[in-house]
C-alpha positions in Angstrom: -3.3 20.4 -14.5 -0.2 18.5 -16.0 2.3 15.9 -14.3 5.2 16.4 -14.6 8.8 15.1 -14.1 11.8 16.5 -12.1 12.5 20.3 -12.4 8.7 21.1 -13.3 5.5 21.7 -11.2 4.3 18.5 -10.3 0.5 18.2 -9.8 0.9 18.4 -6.3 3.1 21.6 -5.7 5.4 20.9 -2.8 2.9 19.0 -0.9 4.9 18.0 1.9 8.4 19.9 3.5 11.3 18.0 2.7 12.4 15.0 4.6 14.6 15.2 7.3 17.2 12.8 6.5 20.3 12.0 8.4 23.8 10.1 7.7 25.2 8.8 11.3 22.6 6.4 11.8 25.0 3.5 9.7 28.2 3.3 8.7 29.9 1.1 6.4 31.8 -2.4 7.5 32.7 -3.1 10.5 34.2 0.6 11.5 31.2 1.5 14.2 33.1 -0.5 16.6 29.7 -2.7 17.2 29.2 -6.2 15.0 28.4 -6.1 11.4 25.1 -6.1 10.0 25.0 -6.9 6.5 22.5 -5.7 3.7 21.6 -7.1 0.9 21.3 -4.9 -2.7 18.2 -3.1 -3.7 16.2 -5.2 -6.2 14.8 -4.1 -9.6 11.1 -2.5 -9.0 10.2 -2.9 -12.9 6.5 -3.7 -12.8 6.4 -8.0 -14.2 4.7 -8.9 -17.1 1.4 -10.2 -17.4 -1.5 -11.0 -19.7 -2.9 -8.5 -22.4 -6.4 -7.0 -22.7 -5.8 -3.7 -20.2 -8.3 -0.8 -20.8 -7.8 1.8 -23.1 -4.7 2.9 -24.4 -3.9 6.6 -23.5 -3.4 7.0 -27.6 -7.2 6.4 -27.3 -8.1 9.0 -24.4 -6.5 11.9 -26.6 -3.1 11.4 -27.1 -0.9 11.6 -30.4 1.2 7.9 -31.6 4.0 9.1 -29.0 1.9 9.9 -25.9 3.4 13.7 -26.0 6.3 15.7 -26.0 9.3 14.1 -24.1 9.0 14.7 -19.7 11.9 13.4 -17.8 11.1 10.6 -15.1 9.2 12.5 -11.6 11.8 10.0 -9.7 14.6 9.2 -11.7 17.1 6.5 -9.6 16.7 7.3 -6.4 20.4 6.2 -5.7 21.7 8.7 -7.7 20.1 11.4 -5.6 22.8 12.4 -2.7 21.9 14.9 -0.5 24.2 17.8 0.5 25.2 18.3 3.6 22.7 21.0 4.4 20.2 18.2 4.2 22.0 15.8 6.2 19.9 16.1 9.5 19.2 13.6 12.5 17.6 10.6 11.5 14.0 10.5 13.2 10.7 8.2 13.7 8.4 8.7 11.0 5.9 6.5 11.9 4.7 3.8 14.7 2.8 1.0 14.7 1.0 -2.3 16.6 4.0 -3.8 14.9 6.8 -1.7 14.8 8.3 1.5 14.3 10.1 3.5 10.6 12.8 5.8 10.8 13.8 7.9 8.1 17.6 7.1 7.7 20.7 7.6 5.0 22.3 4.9 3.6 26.0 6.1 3.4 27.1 3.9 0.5 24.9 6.2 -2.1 23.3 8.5 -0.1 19.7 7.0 -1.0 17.2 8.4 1.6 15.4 4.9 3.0 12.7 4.0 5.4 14.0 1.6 8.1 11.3 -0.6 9.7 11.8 -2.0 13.3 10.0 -5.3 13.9 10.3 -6.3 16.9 9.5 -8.9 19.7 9.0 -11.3 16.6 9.5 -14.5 18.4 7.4 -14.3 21.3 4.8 -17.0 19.9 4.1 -19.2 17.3 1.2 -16.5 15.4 3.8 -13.7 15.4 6.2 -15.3 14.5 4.0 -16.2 11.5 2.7 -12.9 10.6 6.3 -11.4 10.8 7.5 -14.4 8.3 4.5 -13.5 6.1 4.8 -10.0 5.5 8.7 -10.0 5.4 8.6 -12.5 2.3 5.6 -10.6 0.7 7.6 -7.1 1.0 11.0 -9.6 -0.7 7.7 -10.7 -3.6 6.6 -7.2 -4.2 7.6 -6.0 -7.7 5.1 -3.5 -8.3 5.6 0.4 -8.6 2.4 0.9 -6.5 3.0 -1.5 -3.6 6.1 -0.9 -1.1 8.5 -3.8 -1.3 11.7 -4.7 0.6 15.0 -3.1 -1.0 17.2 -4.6 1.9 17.0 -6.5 5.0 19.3 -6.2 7.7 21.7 -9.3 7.9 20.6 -10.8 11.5 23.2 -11.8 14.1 23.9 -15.3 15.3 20.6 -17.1 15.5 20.7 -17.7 19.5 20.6 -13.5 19.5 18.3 -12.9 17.1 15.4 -11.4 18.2 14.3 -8.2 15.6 14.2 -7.6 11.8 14.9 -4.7 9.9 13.9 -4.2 6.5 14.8 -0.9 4.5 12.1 0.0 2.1 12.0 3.1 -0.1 10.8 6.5 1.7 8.2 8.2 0.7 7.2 11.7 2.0 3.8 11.2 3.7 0.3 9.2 3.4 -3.2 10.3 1.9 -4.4 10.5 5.5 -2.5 13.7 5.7 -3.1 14.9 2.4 -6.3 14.6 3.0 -7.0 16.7 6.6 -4.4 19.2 5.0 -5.6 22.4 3.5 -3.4 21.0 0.7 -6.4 21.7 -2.2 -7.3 18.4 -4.2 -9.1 18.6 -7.2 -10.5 16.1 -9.8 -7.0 15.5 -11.4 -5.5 14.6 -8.1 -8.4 12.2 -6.7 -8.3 10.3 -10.4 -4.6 9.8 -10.5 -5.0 8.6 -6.5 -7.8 6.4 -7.2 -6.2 4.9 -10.5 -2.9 4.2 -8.2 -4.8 2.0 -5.0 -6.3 0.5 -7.9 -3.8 -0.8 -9.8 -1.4 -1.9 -7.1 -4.8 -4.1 -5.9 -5.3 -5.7 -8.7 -1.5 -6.4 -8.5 -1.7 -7.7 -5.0 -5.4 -9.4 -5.7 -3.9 -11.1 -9.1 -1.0 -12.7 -6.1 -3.8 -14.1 -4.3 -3.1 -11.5 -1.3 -5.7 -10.1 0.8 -4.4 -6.6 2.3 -6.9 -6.5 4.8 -6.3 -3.2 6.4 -6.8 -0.4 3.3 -7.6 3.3 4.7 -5.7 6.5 4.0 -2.7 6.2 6.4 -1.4 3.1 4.4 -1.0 4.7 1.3 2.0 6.7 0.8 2.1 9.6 -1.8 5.0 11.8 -2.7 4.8 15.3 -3.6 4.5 14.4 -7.1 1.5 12.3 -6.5 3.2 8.9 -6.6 1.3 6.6 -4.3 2.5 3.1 -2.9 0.4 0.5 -1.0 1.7 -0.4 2.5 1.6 -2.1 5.8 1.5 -5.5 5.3 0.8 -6.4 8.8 -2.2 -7.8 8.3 -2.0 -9.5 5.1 -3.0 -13.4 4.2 -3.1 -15.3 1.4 -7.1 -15.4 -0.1 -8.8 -18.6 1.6 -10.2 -20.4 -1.5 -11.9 -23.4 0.9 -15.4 -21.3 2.5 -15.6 -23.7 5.6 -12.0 -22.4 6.8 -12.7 -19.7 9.3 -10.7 -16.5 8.8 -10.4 -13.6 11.4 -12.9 -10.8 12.0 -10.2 -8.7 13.5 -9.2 -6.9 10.5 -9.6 -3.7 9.0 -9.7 -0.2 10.7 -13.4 0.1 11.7 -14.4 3.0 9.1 -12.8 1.0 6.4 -15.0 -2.2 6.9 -16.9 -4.1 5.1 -20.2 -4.8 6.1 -20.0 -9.0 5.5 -16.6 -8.4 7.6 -18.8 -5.8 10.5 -21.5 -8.7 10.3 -18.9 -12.2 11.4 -18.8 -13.1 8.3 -16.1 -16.2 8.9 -14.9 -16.3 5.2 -14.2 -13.4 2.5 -12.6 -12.7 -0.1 -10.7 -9.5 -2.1 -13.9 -7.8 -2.2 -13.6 -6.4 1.4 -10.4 -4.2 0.1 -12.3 -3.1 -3.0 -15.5 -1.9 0.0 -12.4 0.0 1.8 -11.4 1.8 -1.4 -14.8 2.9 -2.3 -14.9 4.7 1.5 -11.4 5.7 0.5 -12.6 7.2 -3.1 -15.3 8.9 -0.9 -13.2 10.6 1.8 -11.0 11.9 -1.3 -14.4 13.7 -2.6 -15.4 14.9 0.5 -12.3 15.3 2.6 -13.8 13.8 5.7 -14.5 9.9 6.9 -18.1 8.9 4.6 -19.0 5.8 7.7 -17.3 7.6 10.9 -19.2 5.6 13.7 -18.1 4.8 17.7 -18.9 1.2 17.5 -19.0 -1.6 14.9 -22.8 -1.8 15.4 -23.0 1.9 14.5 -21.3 1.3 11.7 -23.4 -0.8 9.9 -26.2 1.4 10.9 -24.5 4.3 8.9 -23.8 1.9 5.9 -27.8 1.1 5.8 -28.8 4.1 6.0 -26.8 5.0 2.8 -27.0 1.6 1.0 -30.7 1.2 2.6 -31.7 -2.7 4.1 -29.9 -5.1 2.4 -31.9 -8.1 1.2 -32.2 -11.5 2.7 -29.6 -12.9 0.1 -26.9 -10.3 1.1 -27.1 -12.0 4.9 -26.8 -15.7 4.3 -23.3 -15.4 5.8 -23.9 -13.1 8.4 -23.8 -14.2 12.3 -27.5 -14.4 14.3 -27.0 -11.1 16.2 -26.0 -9.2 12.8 -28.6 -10.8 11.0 -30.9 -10.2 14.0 -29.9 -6.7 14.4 -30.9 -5.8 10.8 -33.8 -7.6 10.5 -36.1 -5.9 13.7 -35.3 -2.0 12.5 -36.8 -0.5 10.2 -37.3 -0.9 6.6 -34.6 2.0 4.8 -34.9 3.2 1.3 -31.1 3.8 -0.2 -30.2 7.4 -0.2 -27.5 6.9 -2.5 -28.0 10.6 -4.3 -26.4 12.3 -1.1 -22.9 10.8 -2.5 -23.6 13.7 -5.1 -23.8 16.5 -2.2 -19.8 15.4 -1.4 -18.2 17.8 -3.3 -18.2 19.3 -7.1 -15.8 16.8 -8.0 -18.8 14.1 -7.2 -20.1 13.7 -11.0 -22.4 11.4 -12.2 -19.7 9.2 -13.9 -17.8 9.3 -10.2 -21.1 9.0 -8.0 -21.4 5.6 -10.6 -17.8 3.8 -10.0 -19.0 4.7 -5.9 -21.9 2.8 -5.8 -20.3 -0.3 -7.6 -17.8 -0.5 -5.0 -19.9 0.3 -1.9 -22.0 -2.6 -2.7 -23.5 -4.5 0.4 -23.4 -7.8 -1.2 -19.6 -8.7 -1.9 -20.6 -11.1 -4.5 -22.3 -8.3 -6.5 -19.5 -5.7 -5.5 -17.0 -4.5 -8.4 -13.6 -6.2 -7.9 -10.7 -3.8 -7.9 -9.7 -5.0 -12.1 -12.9 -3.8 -13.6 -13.0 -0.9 -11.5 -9.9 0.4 -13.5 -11.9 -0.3 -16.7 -14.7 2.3 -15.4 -14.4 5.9 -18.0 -13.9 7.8 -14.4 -10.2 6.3 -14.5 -9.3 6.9 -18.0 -7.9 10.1 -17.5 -5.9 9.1 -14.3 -4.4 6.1 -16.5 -3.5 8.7 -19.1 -1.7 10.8 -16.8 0.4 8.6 -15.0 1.3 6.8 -17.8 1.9 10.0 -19.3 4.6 11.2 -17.1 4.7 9.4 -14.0 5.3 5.7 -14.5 8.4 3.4 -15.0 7.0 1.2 -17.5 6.8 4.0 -19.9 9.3 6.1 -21.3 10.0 9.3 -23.7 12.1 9.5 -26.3 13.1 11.8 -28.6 9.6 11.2 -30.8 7.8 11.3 -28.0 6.1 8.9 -25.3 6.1 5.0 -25.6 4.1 3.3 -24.1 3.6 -0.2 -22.0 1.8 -2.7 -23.7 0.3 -3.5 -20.5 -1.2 -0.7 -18.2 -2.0 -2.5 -15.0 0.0 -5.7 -14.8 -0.9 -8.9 -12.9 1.8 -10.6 -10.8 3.7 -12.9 -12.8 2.5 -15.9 -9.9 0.8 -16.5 -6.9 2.1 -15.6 -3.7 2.8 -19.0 -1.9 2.4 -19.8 1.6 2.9 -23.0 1.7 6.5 -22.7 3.9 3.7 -21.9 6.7 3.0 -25.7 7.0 6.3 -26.4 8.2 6.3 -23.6 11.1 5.0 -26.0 13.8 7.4 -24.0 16.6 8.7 -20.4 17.4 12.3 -22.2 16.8 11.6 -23.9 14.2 10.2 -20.4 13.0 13.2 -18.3 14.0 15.6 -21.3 12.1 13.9 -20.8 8.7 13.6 -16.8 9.3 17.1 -16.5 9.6 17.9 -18.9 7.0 15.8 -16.8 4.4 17.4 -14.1 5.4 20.4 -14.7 5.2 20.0 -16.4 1.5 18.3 -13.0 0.8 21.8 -11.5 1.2 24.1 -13.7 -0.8 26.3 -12.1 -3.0 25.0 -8.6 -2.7 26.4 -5.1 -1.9 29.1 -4.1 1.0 27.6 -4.7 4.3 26.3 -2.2 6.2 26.1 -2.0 9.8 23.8 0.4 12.4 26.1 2.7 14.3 25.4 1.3 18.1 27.2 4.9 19.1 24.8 7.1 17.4 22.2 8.9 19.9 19.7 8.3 16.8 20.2 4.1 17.1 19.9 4.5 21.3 16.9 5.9 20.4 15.3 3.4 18.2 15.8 0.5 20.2 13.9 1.9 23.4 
């Protein structure tokens, strides 16, 4: 099953119905009769550069000096893309959130279809005001074509009335949660190219020193022609690199936990994202949820009856009751060969990258950059490089191709401006300031249309 670029069968089909996009949610200056909002210009989304020594080359997996015959790009600009008028319909919610809401909107300067995100009641107290800060600057970081990054943030009012943030990000058509419960058929090449995707934008995000903290299926977005972006960074934090600094067991959705995490662990690392991804890689094979349990105590349970008792050495960090929890059941033998009663698609070379990642231990768990060096991948890696990415491109010859496959982020991700936010003014000051420094020099302004049913809407 090929990939292919725009005009041809993608690997998908038509996945998902067409968007329904609308144009009267903005208009453009000041004309909407309500105060200008300004926006800022789209940045590039080039993938950085970063340090050689990426797996094999798809030349090696098959392919001739070019890569193959010449495919156009699946999503060329999506600027240039302007919808006719028959597919100018309302703007509408596309998603909700503990922090927010998206709407599917129009931006009338190009016609780009967008996602707007609402984030609102961000200066009730000091922590959200934090965690709203946080994300909005990692979504401005983001230059990844498998993470979702910021391509605009709306200019905020005068500070004394600012009160919400919206960012426009790019839209994508739905998430692998409901790819996966669809009766949408998925087959080997479309789990591969999935995996290879989550995989490559963590060891982008991982290489930044960010923790996602929250991977499962409904924070992936996939298009119809299988392009998949990392999102929701809601939860995020920069990795902890001192162990005696407590960090929050409130994080990730129960079925995506890792056990150190299920067990009050009070410091971990990446590994917990590379656990959820393995549960992920699982539910792709399987099409249902591998550790689907009502309580956190049950979910453990179901993780040692799969991964059998852990040794001693795997629950140095864990808290008493965990510990104590584990320790007066019964002995369990692993019964890792049911992972091979998931599905056809559950080979031995599959059922192998699996285990490394659903390893109890997180010390002795595969991070997410040698996972992509596992021979499962390399045909995912050969075909989105093949026809799906940006940092390759055809010619005339054929296909040339990156010199780096799955690139690290050029630097760290620093936090350090969260030393200075001692207030929820002082928070609100340098918010706004960043902001509004986002916006210099940058496109026309564009302002929400206070008239439009759709905008009465969104701020209920």
């Amino acid at each position: 099953m090929a990939f292919h670029g725009a005009g041809r069968q993608t690997v998908c089909g038509d996945l998902f119905p067409g968007s329904d996009l609308g144009h009267k949610f903005f208009c453009v200056g000041s004309s909407c009769g309500g105060p200008s909002a300004g926006l800022g210009a789209a940045p590039g989304l080039t993938g950085p550069s970063a340090p050689a020594g990426t797996p094999r080359h798809p030349t090696a997996l098959g392919g001739g000096a070019g890569g193959g015959a010449a495919v156009p790009q699946p999503y060329s600009n999506p600027a240039s893309e302007v919808p006719s008028p028959a597919e100018m319909e309302p703007d509408r919610p596309i998603g909700y959130g503990a922090f927010g809401v998206v709407w599917s909107v129009t931006d009338p300067r190009d016609g780009r279809k967008v996602a707007l995100k609402k984030m609102p009641n961000v200066f009730q107290n000091l922590v959200s005001c934090k965690r709203v800060f946080r994300e909005l600057r990692m979504l401005c970081f983001f230059k990844h074509d498998n993470v979702l990054s910021a391509l605009d943030i709306l200019q905020p009012p005068q500070i004394d009335c600012f009160e919400e943030i919206y960012v426009i990000t790019e839209l994508m058509q739905s998430d692998l949660h409901k790819v996966i419960v669809s009766p949408q058929p998925l087959t080997t090449d479309h789990i591969k190219v999935f995996l290879y995707q989550i995989l490559r934008g963590l060891k982008y995000l991982h290489s930044a020193g960010i923790l996602h903290r929250d991977i499962k299926p409904g924070n992936l977005l996939v298009n119809s022609n299988c392009l998949l972006k990392i999102c929701d960074f809601g939860l995020a934090r920069v990795e902890e690199p001192d162990p005696s600094r407590h960090m929050t067991q409130e994080v990730v959705t129960q079925y995506y936990r890792a056990p150190e995490v299920l067990m009050g662990c009070r410091h971990y690392g990446s590994a917990i994202d590379v656990w959820s991804v393995g549960c992920i890689f699982a539910e792709l094979l399987g099409r249902r949820i591998l550790f689907q349990a009502q309580s956190p105590i049950q979910q453990l349970d179901l993780i040692t009856d799969l991964l059998g008792t852990p040794p001693l050495s795997a629950l140095a960090s864990a808290c008493e009751g965990a510990r104590a929890h584990i320790l007066r059941g019964p002995h369990k033998p692993p019964s890792l060969s049911v992972l091979y009663m998931l599905s056809d698609g559950a080979t031995h070379e599959a059922v192998h990258l699996l285990c490394r990642m659903l390893v109890f231990d997180p010390a002795k768990r595969i991070s997410g950059g040698d996972a992509l060096s596992h021979p499962y991948l390399d045909e995912g890696r050969l075909r989105y490089h093949t026809c799906m990415c940006r940092c390759c491109y055809s010619v005339a010859g054929g296909r040339v191709y990156t010199r780096d496959f799955e690139p690290a982020a050029e630097r760290p991700f620093s936090h350090s401006y969260e030393n200075s936010l001692l207030s929820v003014w002082q928070g609100k000051e340098l918010i706004h300031r960043f902001i509004t420094e986002h916006q210099q020099g940058k496109r026309v302004p564009l302002c929400i249309n206070p008239q439009s049913a759709a905008f009465k809407t969104f701020i209920r």
